[in-house]
Structure formats: structure tokens, C-alpha cells
C-alpha positions in Angstrom: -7.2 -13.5 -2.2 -9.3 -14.5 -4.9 -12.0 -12.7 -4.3 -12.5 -9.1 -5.8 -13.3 -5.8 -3.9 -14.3 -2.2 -3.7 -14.5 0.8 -1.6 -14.7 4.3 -1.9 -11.6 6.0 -1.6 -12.6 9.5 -1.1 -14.4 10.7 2.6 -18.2 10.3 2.8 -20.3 12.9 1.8 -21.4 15.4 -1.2 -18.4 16.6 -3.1 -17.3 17.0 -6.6 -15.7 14.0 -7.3 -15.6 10.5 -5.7 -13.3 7.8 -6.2 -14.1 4.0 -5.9 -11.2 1.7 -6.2 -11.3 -2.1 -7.3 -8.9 -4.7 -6.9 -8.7 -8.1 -7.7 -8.9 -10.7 -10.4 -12.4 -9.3 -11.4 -10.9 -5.8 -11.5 -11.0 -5.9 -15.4 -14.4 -7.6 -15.6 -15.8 -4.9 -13.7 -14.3 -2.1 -15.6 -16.2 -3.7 -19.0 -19.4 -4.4 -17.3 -19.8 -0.8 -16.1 -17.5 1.4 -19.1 -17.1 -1.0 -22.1 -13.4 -1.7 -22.5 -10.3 -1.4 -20.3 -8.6 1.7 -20.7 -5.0 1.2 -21.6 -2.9 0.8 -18.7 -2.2 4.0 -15.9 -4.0 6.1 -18.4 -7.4 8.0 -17.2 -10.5 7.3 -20.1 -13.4 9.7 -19.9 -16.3 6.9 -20.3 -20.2 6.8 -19.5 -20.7 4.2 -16.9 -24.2 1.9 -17.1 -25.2 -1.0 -15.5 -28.2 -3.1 -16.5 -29.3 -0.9 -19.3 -28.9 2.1 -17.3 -26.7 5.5 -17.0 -25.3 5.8 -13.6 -22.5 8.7 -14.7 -19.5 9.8 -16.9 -16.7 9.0 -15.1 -12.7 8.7 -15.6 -11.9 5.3 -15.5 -8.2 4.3 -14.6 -6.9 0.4 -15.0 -3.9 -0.5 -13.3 -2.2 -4.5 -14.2 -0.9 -6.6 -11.7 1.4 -6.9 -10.4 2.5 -2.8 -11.5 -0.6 -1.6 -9.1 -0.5 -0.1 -5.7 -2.2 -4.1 -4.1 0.0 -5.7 -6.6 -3.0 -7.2 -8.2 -5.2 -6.3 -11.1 -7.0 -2.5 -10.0 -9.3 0.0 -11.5 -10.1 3.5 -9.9 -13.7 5.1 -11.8 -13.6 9.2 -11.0 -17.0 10.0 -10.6 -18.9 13.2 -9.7 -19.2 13.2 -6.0 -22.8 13.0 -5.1 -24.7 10.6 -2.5 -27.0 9.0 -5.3 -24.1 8.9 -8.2 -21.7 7.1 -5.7 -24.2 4.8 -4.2 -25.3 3.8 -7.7 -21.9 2.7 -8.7 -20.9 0.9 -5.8 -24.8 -0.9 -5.8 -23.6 -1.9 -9.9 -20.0 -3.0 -8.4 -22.1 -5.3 -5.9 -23.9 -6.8 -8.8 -21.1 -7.6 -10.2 -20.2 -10.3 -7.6 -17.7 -8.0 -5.8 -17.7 -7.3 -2.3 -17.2 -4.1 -0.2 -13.9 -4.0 1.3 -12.9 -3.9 4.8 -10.8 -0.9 6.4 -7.5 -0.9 5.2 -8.0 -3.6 3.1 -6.6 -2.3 0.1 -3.3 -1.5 2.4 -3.2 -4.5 3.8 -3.3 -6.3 0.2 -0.5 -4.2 -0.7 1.8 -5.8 2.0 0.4 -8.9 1.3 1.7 -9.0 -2.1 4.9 -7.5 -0.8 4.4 -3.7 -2.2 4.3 -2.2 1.0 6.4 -3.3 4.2 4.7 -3.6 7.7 6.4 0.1 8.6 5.1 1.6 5.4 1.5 0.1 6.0 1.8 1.7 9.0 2.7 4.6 7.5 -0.4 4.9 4.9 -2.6 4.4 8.3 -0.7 7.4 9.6 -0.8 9.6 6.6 -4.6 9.2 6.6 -4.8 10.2 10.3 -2.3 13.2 10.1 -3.4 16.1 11.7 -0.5 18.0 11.8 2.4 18.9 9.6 4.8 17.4 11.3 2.5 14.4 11.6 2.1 14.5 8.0 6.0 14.4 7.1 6.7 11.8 9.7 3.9 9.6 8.0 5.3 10.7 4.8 8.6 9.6 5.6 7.3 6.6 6.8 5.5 5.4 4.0 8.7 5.8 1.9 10.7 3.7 3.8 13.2 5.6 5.9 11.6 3.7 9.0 12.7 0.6 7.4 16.1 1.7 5.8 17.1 2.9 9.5 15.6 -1.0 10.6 17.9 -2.2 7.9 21.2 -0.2 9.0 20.7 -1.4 12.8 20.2 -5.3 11.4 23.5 -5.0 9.8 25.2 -3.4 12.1 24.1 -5.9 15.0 25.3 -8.8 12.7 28.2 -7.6 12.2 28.6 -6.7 16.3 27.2 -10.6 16.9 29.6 -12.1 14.3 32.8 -10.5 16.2 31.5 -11.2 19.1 30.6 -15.0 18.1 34.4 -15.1 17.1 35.8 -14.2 20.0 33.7 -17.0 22.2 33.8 -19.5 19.7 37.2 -19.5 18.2 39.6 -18.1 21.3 42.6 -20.2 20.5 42.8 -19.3 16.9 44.9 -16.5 15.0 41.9 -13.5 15.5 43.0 -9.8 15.2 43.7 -8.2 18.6 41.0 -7.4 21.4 37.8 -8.7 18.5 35.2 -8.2 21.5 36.3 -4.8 21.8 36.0 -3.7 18.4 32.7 -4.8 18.8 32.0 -2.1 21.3 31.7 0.7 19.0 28.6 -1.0 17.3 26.8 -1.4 20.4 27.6 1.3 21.5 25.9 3.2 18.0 23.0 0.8 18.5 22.4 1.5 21.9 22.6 5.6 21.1 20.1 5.8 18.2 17.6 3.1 19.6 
């Protein structure tokens, strides 16, 4: 991924405020060619965005290091007020800037990529985004922090652990095993086969 790129983050349409994220290696450059310097790190900076000589709006400007950002790469968010001609200015000056508009979900999919996210918690952010209803919403929720993947993570062990007795039993009848190994593997299954 060397290649850096943008998006707005907020729906389409008028509103108050509009969000455009950036990511990648250009992430910084972009942030000086459009507000000046960086803001320090995870901290939001009021600053007057221009491009070319011209105002285009004051914005808050967030910066965000890799890896400590949500693609795991160098990221800047710019806050700014929400209407058609204000966002389309800023994402015209971000395009001048050598960057290109990102895909869907391309920001997520960086994210697992660079290993921030897991597949179920990418999953999870697509869910979130298409919650409807509230128990859609805390499903997605939980999702996205990982209790799909520490219950993926309890089964693994526990079917190891079943396979290993198992294994044991097959591959080593003749020696000094405890009594009945198969059957203690039962219990396992048994757990596996009740919460899958």
C-alpha cells in the first residue's frame, strides 16, 4: 500500500460538519499542503485550510502516526463545515495532492491488512455501518470488539485439546495413557457440538 487515500467519512449531503479521512504515507504531506504543520499527534487543531493560494475552510485537523491509527498507517481526519461546495473543495485540493479517492471499505480493509482489525471485526465495522436496529447495533458492536473472535478462540482450543486426546489414544494404544483418553474427550465435543 504505498499509495495514499481519501474519502469522506460522513453520509453525502448538506450538514454541519463533514469529515474526510486520509491515510497513507502522504497522510502528513497532505495535512501541511492544506493546514501548515501537523498537529501534534490524536490532538484536534483549529486551522484555515488553502490550497493553491486559496481558502477552502477552517477546519479541525486531527493527525494520527502509524502504526497507533485506526489503518495502522500514517492518518489525518480535517473536520470541516458540512456543505456540498466546502467538502467538494477539499477533497478536489486532496486530489491535487497526488492522492486518490478510496474505494468502499477501504480504509477497513487497510485496517485488517495491517492487522488492527481481524476478519470478524471488519465484518463487524460493515455491520455497524448497516445497523438498523438496536439489537443489530449491539451485535455489530460486539462484534467489532472481538467477542466473535474470543468465542472462535475458546472453540480452537478446546478442539485441540479434544484432537490431542484423541490423537493419543490412536497413536500411542500400547503405552501407559490414563484410563478410557477417548472418552474424556467426549465432553469437548460434546460442548463444541452444543454452542456451534
Amino acid at each position: 500500500m504505498n499509495d495514499t487515500i481519501y474519502a469522506p467519512a460522513t453520509g453525502a449531503g448538506k450538514a454541519a460538519v463533514a469529515v474526510i479521512r486520509v491515510s497513507g504515507p502522504r497522510s502528513g504531506g497532505a495535512v501541511r499542503a492544506l493546514a501548515g504543520a501537523l498537529p501534534r499527534p490524536r490532538r484536534a487543531a483549529l486551522r484555515q485550510l488553502s490550497h493553491a493560494g486559496v481558502a477552502l475552510d477552517d477546519a479541525l485537523v486531527l493527525w494520527f502516526e502509524g502504526p497507533a491509527s485506526y489503518t495502522g498507517e500514517d492518518a489525518a481526519e480535517f473536520h470541516v463545515h458540512g456543505g456540498r461546495a466546502v467538502v467538494e473543495a477539499v477533497l478536489q485540493a486532496l486530489c491535487a495532492e497526488g492522492l486518490r479517492l478510496a474505494e468502499p471499505g477501504e480504509f477497513t480493509r487497510r485496517a485488517f491488512e495491517n492487522g488492527k482489525l481481524d476478519l470478524t471485526q471488519a465484518e463487524g465495522v460493515a455491520d455497524l455501518i448497516d445497523a438498523e436496529t438496536e439489537a443489530q447495533r449491539r451485535q455489530a458492536l460486539g462484534q467489532l470488539g472481538g467477542a466473535l473472535s474470543e468465542r472462535y478462540e475458546t472453540w480452537r482450543e478446546l478442539l485441540v485439546q479434544t484432537l490431542a486426546m484423541l490423537e493419543a489414544a490412536v497413536d500411542f494404544p500400547d503405552e501407559d495413557l490414563p484410563e478410557d483418553v477417548a472418552g474424556r474427550a467426549r465432553p469437548g465435543l460434546k460442548l463444541l457440538e452444543a454452542e456451534i
